[in-house]
N, C-alpha and C positions, 0 to 999 in steps of 0.2 A: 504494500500500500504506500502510494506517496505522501497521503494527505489521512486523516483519520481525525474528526473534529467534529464534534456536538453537531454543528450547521454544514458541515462537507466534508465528504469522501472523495478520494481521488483513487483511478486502482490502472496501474496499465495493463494490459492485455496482450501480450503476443502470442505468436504461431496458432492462431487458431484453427484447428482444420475444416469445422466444420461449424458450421450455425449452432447455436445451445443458450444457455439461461446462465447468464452470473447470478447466484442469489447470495443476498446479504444477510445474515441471522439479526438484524433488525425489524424492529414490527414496522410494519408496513402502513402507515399513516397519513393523512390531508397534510399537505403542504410541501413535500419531497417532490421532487421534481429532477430529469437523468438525463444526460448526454450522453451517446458512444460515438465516440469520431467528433466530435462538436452538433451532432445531429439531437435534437429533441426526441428522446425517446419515452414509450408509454412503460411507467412502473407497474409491474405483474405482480400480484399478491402469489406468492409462493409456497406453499405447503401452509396454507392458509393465515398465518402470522407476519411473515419473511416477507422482503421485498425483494424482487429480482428484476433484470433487463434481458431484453434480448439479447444476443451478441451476435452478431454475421462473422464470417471466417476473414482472416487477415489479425494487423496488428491494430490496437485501440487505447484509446484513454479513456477511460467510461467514472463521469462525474457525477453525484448526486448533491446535490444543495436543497436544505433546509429555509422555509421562512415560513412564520406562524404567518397560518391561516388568517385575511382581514388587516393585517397588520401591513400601514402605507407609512412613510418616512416624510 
């Protein structure tokens, strides 16, 4: 893991060979929101707790970022 922080996760990803699921053992909650390759990716509820991404095959950087729900600056 590059990054690992209350409000973002960072993880890079090589050799993929095939398409699969990263899953995070984090519960899966409003307001996360995930990257892979800098693309906006849809957060999958994972063995129904877990948060996970899809991942396509190649190399990746796959971000998730935190921001409570409703909450404007």
């Amino acid at each position: 893991m590059v990054t690992d922080l209350a409000e973002q996760v960072e993880i890079p990803v090589a050799g993929v060979s095939q398409g699969g699921v990263l899953i995070l053992s984090d519960s899966v909650m409003p307001g996360w929101t995930a990257w892979v390759g800098g693309v906006p990716t849809p957060i999958l509820p994972a063995d129904l707790a877990f948060r996970g991404v899809p991942v396509p095959p190649g190399d990746h950087h796959i971000v998730f970022q935190y921001v409570t729900p409703g909450w404007t600056e």
